[in-house]
C-alpha positions in Angstrom: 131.2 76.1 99.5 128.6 73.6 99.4 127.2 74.5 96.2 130.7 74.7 94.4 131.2 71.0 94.6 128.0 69.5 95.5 126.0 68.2 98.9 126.7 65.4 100.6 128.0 62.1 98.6 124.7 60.3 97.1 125.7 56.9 96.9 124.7 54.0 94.3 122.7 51.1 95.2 124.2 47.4 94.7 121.7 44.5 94.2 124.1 41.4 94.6 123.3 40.2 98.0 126.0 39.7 100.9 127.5 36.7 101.4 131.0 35.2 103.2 131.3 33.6 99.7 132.8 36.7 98.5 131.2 38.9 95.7 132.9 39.4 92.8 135.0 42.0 92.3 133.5 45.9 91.9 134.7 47.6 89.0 136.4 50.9 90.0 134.4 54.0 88.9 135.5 56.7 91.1 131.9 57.9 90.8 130.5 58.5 94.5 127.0 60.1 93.2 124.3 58.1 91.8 124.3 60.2 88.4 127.7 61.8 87.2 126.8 65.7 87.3 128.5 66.1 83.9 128.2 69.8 84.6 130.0 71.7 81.3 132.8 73.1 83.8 134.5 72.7 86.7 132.4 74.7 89.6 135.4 75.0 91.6 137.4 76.3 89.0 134.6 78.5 88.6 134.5 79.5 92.4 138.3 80.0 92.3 138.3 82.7 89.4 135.5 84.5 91.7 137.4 84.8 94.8 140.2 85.7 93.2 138.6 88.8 91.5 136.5 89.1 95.0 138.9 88.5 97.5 142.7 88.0 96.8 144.0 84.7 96.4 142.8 81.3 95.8 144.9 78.9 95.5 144.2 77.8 99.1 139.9 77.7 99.0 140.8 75.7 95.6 142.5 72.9 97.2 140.5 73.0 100.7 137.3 72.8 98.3 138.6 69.7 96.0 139.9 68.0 99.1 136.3 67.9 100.5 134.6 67.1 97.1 137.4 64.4 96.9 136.8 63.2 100.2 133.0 62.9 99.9 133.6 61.1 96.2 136.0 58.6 97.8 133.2 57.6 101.0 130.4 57.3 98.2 132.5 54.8 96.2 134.3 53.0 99.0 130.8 52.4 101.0 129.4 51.5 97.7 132.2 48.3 97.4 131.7 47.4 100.7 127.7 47.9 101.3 127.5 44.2 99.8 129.8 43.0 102.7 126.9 44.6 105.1 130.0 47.4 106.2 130.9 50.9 106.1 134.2 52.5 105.7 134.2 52.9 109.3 133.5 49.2 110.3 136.0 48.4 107.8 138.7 50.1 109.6 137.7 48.7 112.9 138.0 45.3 112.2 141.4 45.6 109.5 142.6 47.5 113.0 141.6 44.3 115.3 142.5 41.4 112.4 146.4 44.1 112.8 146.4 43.6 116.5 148.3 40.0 117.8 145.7 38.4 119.7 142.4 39.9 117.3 141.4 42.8 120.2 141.9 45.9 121.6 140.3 47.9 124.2 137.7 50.2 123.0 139.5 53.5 124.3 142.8 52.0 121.8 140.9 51.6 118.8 139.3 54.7 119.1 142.7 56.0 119.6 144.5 54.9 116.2 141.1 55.8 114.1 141.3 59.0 115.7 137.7 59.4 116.4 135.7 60.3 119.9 134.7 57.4 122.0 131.4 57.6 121.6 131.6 56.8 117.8 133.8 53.8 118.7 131.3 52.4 121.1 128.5 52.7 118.2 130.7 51.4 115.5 131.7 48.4 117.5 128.0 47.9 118.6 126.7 47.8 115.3 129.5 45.0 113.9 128.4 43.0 117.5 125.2 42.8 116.2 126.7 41.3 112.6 128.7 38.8 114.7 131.7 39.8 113.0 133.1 41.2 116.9 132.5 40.4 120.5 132.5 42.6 123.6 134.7 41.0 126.7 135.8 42.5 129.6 139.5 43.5 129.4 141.3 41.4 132.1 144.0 44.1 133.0 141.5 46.7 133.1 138.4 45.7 135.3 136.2 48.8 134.2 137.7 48.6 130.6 136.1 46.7 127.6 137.7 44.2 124.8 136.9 44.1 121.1 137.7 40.7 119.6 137.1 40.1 115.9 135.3 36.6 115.4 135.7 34.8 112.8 132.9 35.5 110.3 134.7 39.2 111.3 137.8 38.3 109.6 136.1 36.0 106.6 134.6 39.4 106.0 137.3 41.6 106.2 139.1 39.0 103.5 136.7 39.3 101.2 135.5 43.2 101.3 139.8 43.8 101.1 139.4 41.8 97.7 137.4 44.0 96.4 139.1 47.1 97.9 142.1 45.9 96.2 140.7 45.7 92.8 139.4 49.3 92.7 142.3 50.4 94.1 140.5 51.8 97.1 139.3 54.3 93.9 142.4 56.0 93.4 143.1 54.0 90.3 143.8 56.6 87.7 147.0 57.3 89.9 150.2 55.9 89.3 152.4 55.1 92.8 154.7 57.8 92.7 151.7 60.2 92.5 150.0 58.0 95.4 153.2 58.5 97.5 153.0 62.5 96.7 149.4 62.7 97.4 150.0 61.0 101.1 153.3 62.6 101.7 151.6 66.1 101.4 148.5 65.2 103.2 150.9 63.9 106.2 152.7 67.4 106.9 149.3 68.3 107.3 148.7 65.7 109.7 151.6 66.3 111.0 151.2 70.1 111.7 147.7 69.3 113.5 149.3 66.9 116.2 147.9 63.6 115.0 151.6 62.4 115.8 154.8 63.6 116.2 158.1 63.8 113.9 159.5 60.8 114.8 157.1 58.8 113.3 157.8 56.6 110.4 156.7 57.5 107.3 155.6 54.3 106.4 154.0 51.1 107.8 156.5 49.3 110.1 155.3 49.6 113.9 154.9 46.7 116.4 151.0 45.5 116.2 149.1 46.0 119.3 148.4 43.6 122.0 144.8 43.2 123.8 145.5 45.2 126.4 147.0 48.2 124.6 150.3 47.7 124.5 152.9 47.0 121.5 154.1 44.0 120.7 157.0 42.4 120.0 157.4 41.3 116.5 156.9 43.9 113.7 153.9 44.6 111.7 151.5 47.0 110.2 150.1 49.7 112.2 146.0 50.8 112.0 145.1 53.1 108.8 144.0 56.5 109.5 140.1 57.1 109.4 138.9 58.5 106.5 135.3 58.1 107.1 133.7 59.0 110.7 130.2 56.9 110.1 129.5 54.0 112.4 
């Protein structure tokens, strides 16, 4: 399928330097390679018509095949914004999830819980923002063989200033109005859904209790952790 869309995401260079100042804002391009293929069709249209003269129909390899192209346009341009910051998409998420949480940490097994990825890429993830001082590793205190991430304070000047500039592209998704944003996620959650990433009785939008340090919810109401869209540390 590979060669239907393309390889993996190529991703543009940024010469402004980081800084806690804050960069200016990044235009939105929705780009994700470093030269627009400006091929004179679609390839996945293309692959679509085939299988469907090949093999029956196609409707379903259409869509798997543009959510993956999607997905790896999206990562190019959203690690492109925040590569000035000196983050990932990934170490994005792990610190908005800690700056979520009450008290600024969560064990390691938590956050690797609401990212949804295995523990071993929560342990790299978090060990690369230690080395940025943007967290700190701390024994949890109600778990003696457990281990805390706290977000320090460069951690959440950081996260302010790379969310500025998420904002204003629109996390890339700006050639969509909100109602089409709200289909988009409502049809990507029944898959979700269906794969066991939670159950029915979860809301459908933003409205848990944040987490406390030791793993627990909270008691006053607030924003729960974004799923994980990118699995790089």
């Amino acid at each position: 399928m590979a060669a239907y869309g393309s390889g993996g995401p190529a991703v543009l260079t940024c010469a402004r330097p980081a800084g806690l100042a804050g960069p200016a804002p990044v235009r939105a391009t929705v780009s994700g390679v470093a030269k627009p293929l400006e091929l004179p069709f679609d390839p996945i249209a293309r692959a679509a018509d085939i299988w469907q003269r090949r093999f029956g129909p196609s409707s379903a390899m259409a869509a798997v095949t543009s959510i993956m192209r999607a997905q790896q346009i999206l990562l190019g341009e959203l690690d492109r914004i925040l590569r000035p910051h000196g983050l990932t998409f990934a170490r994005y998420e792990a610190l908005v999830l800690l700056t979520f949480s009450r008290q600024g940490a969560l064990p390691l097994r938590v956050i690797g819980e609401r990212l949804m990825v295995h523990p071993t890429s929560v342990t790299n993830t978090i060990g690369r923002l230690e080395k940025q001082g943007m967290v700190v590793r701390k024994p949890n205190p109600r778990d003696g063989r457990g281990t805390l991430a706290e977000i320090t304070t460069r951690g959440r000047a950081v996260v302010e200033h790379a969310t500025r500039d998420l904002m204003a592209a629109e996390f890339g998704l700006g050639r969509y109005d909100g109602d089409q944003l709200k289909e988009m996620f409502d049809l990507l959650r029944d898959l979700r859904m269906a794969a066991g990433d939670f159950s029915d009785g979860e809301p459908a939008a933003p409205g848990r209790p944040p987490v406390t340090a030791g793993g627990g919810p909270a008691s006053s109401p607030g924003g729960d952790a974004p799923a994980a869209v990118s699995r790089c540390p």
